[in-house]
C-alpha positions in Angstrom: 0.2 -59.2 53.4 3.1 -58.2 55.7 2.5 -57.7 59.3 3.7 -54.4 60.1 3.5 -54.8 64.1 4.8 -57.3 66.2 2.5 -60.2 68.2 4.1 -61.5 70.6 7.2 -61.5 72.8 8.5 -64.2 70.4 7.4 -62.4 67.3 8.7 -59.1 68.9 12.4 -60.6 68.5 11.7 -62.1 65.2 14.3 -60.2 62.4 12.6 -57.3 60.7 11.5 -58.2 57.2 13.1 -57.3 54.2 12.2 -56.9 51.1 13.6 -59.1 48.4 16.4 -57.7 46.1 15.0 -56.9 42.6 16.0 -54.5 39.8 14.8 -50.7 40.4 13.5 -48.4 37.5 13.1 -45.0 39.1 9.4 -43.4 37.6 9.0 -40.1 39.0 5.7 -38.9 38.6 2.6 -37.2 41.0 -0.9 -38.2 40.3 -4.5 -36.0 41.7 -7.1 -39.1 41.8 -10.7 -38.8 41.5 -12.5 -39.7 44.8 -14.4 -42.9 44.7 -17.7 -43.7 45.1 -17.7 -44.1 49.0 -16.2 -40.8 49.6 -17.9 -36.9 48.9 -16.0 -34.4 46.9 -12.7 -35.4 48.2 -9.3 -34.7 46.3 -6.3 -37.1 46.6 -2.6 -36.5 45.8 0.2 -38.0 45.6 3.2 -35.6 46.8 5.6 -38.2 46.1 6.2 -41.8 45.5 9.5 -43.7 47.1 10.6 -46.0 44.0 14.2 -46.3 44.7 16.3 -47.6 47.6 18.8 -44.3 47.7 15.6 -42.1 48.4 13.9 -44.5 50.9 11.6 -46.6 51.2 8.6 -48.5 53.0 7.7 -46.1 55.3 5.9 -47.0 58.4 4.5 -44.0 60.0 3.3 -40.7 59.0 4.7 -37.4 59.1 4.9 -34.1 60.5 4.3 -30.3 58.7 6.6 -27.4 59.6 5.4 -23.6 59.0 6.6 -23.4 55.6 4.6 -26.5 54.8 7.7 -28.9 54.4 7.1 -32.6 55.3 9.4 -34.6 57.4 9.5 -38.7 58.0 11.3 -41.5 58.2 11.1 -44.8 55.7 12.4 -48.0 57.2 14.5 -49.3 54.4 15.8 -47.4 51.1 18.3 -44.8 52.2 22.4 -44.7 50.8 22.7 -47.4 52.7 19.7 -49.6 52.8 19.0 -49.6 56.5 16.2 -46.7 56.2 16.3 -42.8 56.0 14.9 -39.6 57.5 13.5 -37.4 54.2 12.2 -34.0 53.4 9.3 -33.4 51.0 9.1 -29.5 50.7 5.8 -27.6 49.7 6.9 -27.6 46.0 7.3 -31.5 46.2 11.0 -31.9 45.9 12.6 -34.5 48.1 15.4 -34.8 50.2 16.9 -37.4 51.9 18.0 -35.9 55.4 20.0 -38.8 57.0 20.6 -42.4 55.7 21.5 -44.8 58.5 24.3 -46.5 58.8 23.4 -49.6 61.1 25.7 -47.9 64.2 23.6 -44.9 64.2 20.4 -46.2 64.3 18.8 -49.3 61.9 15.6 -49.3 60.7 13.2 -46.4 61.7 9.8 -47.8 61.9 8.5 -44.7 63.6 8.0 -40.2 62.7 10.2 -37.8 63.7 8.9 -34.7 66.0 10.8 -31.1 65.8 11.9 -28.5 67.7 12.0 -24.7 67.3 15.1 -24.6 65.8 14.8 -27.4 63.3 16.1 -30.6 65.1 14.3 -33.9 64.5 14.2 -36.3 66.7 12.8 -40.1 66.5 13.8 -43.8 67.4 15.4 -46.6 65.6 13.7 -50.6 65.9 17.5 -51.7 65.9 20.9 -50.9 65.6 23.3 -48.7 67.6 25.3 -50.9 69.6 27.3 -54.0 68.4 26.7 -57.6 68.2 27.4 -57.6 71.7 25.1 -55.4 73.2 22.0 -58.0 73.8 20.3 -58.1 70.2 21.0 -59.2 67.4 21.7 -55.8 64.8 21.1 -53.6 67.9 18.5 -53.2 70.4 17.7 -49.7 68.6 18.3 -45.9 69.1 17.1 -42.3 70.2 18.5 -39.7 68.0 18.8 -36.4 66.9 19.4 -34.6 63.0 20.3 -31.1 63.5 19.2 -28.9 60.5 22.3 -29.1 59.0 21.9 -33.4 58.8 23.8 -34.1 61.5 23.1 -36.8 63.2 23.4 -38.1 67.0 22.8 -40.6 68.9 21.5 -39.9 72.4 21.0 -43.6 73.7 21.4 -46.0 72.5 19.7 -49.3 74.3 20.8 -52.3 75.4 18.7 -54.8 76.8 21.0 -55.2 79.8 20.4 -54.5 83.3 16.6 -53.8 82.7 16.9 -51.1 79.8 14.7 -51.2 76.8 14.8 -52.5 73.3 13.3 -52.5 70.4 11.6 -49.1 70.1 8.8 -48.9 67.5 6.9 -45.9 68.3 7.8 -42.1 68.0 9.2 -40.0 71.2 7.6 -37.0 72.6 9.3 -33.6 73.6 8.5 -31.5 76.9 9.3 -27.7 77.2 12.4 -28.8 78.4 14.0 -30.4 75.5 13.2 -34.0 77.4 12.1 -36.6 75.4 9.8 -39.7 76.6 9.2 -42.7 74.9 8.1 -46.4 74.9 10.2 -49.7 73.7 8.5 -52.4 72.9 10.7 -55.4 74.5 13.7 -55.4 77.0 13.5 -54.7 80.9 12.5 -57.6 82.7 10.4 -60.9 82.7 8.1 -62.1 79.7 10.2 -65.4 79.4 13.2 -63.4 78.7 12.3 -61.1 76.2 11.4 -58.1 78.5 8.0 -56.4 78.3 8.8 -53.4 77.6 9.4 -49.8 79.1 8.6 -46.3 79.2 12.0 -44.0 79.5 12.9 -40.2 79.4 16.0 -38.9 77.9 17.4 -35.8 79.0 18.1 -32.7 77.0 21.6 -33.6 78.0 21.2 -37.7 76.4 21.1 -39.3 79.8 18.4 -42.1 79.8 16.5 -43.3 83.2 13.4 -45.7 83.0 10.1 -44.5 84.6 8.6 -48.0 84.2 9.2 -51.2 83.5 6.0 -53.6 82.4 5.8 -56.7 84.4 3.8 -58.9 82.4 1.0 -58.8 84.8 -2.6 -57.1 85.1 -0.1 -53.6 84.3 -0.2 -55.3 80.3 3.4 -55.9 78.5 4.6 -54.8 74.8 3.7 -50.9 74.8 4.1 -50.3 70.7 2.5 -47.3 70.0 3.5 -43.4 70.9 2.8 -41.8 74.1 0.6 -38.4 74.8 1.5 -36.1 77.6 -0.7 -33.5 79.5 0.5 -30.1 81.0 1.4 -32.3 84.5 4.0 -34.2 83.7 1.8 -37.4 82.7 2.0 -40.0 80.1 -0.8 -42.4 78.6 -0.5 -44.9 76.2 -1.1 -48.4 75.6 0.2 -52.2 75.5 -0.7 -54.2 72.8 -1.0 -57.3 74.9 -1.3 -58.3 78.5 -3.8 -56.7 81.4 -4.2 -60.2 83.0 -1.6 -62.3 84.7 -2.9 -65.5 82.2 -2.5 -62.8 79.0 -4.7 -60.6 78.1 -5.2 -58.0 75.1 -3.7 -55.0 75.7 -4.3 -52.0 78.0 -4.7 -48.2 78.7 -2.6 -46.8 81.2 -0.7 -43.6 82.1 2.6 -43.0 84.4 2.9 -39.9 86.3 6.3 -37.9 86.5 7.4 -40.0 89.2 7.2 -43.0 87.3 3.8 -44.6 88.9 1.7 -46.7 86.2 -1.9 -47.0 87.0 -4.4 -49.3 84.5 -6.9 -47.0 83.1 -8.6 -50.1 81.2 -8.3 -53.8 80.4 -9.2 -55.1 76.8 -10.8 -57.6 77.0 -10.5 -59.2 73.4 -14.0 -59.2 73.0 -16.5 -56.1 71.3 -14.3 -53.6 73.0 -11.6 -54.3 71.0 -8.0 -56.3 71.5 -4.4 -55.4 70.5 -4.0 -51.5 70.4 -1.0 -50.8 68.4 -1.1 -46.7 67.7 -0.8 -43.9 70.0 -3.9 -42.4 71.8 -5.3 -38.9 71.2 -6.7 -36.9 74.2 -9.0 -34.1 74.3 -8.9 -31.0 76.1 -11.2 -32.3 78.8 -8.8 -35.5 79.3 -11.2 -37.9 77.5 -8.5 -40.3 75.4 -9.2 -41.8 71.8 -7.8 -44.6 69.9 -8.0 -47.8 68.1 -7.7 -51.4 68.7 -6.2 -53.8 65.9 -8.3 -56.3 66.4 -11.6 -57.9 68.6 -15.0 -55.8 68.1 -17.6 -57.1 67.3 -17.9 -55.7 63.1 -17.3 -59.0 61.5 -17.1 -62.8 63.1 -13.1 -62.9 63.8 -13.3 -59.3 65.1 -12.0 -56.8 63.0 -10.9 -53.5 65.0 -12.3 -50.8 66.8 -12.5 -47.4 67.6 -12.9 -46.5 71.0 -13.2 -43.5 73.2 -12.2 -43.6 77.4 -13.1 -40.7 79.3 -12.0 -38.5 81.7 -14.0 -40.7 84.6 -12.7 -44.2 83.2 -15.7 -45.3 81.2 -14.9 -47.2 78.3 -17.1 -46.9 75.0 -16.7 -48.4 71.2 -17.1 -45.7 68.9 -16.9 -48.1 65.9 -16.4 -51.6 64.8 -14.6 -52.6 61.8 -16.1 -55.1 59.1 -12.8 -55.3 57.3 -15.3 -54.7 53.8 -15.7 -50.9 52.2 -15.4 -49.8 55.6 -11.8 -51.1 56.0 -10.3 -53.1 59.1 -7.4 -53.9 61.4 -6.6 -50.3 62.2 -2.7 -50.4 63.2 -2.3 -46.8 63.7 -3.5 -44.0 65.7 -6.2 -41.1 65.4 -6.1 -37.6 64.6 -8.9 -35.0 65.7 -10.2 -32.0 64.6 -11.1 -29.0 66.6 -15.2 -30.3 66.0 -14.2 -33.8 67.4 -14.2 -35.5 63.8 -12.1 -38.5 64.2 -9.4 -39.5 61.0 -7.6 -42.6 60.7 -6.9 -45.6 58.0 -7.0 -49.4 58.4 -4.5 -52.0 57.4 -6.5 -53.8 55.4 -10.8 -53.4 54.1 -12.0 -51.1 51.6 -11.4 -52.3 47.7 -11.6 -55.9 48.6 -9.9 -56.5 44.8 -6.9 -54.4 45.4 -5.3 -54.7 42.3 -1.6 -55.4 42.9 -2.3 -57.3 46.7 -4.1 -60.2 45.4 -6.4 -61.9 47.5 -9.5 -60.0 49.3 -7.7 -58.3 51.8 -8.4 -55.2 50.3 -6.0 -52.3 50.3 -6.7 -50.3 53.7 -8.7 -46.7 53.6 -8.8 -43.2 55.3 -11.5 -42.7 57.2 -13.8 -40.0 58.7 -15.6 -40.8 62.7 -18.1 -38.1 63.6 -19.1 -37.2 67.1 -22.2 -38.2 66.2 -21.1 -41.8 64.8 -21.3 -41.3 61.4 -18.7 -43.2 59.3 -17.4 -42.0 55.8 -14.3 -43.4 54.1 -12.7 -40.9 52.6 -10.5 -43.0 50.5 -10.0 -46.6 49.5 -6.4 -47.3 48.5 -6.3 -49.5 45.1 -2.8 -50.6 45.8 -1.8 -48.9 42.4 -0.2 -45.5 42.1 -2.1 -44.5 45.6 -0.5 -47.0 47.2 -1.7 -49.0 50.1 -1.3 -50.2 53.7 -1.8 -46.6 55.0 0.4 -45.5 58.0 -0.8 -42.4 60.8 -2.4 -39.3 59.7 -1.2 -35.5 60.2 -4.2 -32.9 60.2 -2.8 -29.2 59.4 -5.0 -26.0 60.5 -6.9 -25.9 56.9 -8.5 -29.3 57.4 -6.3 -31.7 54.9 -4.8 -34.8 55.6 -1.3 -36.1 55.6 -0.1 -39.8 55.4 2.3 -42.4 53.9 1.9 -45.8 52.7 4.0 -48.4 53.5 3.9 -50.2 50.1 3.2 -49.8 46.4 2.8 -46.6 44.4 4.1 -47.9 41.4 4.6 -51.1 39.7 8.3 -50.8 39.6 9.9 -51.8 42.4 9.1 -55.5 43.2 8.7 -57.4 46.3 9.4 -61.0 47.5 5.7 -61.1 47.8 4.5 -60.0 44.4 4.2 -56.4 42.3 5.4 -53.8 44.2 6.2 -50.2 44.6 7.6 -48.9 47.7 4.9 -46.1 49.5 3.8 -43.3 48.5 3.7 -39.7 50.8 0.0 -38.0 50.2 -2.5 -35.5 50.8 -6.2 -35.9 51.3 -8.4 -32.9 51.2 -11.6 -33.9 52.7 
């Protein structure tokens, strides 16, 4: 199974993978499934299943909804050019590709786009955007914009020189003001070279200035996942690693607008969870959510967790992983409903045969978290024309869930690694 985040500083730098050339028969087909027997009365359907590299394909993160019901996202390969594309799936399921990169404008888009009022997307490239030159190898990555017309923009482009970031995997988010804040994964200073990480803002003009730059200390390093802003200017988030100055797994912090970090909590690797990877959700009193990929105390080599962190600091584990039905190695983020139902998927976990995987690592699921701790899985993925290896979740007003997959869908489009398919984009009504 492919590792969709990076482990370590080492790891971080390692070339993104790439799927292995094959011959592509395009099958264009969508599919309502039967639930299965762990979920109640739930309808899954495929909007639309990437089986061709000029459309896109692999995504890697989920999407957002506009008013008309149109779907927007990114896919980090496929594309006119191979090196990933920004598509359109409108409310009648006919597809668009918006952008495909080019390798100067941005290479690779492993994370969702956001939106403005008037149409804009906006969203971050893993590489490209400045030449061999600029301190990484295909690029250190992007910020852009695609105007509604699918024009795109590059507002910065980093370079891993003089303490900037690179390597962005997670989405940006907008203020009132147009500003957009994110988080890369590597560059600014220390962690044996690599840099561990930073959180910038870029202007509504496309200038770029870095709030914060991760030491590699008790402040944590690698910050992969999204951030989450409140109505004063703050940021939260979290580092996959770090929090102690021998290691560490990963922490919760926030920066204020004046670029001050401040630890929130320390992972400690242990039942509370290690490695969060996916953005945090918070709650209207300030209480935060999210998952960790690993640590927890579900199965013996610790499987993931859900965990809450509320307003006064306390730390609790809202669920541990078993990586069986269940599902584990959650890689993503949360969504939450107005009743404080908690959605997300897992990695891996749930059909442990998953048909065109192999093995018994099972296919990942969606999943339902009540405030009251009861767990349902709302679907297992068969890795078949569902798909599998679920990315982030969107939840509209009426309740239904949106998502990609970052692989199969059809048996079509073969990988290095076996059967294939390429992800598929669906909706779950629970």
């Amino acid at each position: 199974m492919t590792a969709r985040m990076t482990q370590s500083g080492a790891s971080i730098l390692a070339t993104h993978r790439l799927a292995g050339s094959a011959l592509v028969l395009t099958i264009a087909f969508s599919l309502i499934f039967t639930p299965n027997s762990l979920a109640h009365a739930q309808t899954f359907t495929v909007l639309h299943t990437f089986n061709h590299p000029g459309d896109g394909v692999y995504p890697q993160a989920g999407v957002i909804r506009d008013a008309r019901g149109n779907l927007y996202g990114t896919t980090v390969q496929g594309g006119a050019f191979g090196y990933g594309a920004v598509f359109k799936v409108q409310a009648n399921r006919k597809e668009s590709v918006l952008h495909s990169f080019t390798g100067g404008d941005g290479l690779w888009p492993a994370a969702g786009v956001v939106r403005d009022a008037q149409g804009n997307l906006y969203g971050t490239t893993e590489k490209g955007g400045t030449s061999e030159g600029g301190g990484c190898i295909y690029g250190c990555g992007t910020v852009f914009k695609l105007d509604k017309r699918g024009r795109e923009t590059v507002l910065h482009a980093f370079t891993w020189k003089n303490g900037d970031g690179a390597l962005p995997t997670a989405p940006v988010v907008r203020d009132g003001d147009g500003n957009l804040y994110g988080a890369t994964s590597a560059g600014g200073y220390g962690c044996y070279g690599y840099g561990c990480g930073i959180i910038f803002r870029i202007s509504n003009r496309g200038s770029e200035t870095v709030l914060y730059r991760f030491t590699g200390g008790t402040d944590g390093v690698f910050p992969a996942g999204g951030l989450v802003r409140d109505t004063e200017g703050t940021l939260y988030g979290a580092t996959s690693e770090g929090g102690n100055p021998n290691g560490g797994y990963g922490t919760v912090f926030k920066v204020d607008k004046n670029g001050n970090e401040t630890v929130l909590y320390r992972l400690d690797g242990g039942t509370d969870g290690a490695n969060p990877f996916g953005s945090l959700v918070r709650d209207k009193a300030g209480n935060l959510y999210g998952t960790a990929r690993d640590g927890g105390g579900g199965c013996e080599r610790g499987c993931g967790t859900v965990f809450e962190l509320d307003s006064t600091g306390k730390f609790t584990v809202l669920y541990s992983f078993t990586d069986g039905a269940d599902g584990g190695f959650p890689e993503t983020g949360l969504v939450r409903d107005n009743s404080g139902n908690l959605y997300g998927t897992t990695y891996e976990g749930g059909d442990v045969q998953c048909t065109n995987q192999g093995g018994s690592y099972g296919c990942g699921v969606v999943f339902k978290l009540e405030p009251n701790g009861n767990f349902t899985v709302l679907h297992s993925f068969t890795g078949e024309a569902d798909g599998a290896t679920p990315n982030g979740l969107l939840l509209d007003s009426a309740g239904d869930l949106y998502g990609t997959t970052e692989e199969f869908g059809t048996a079509s489009f073969p990988r290095a690694h076996g059967a294939g398919g390429a992800g598929v984009l669906f909706k779950l009504t629970p």
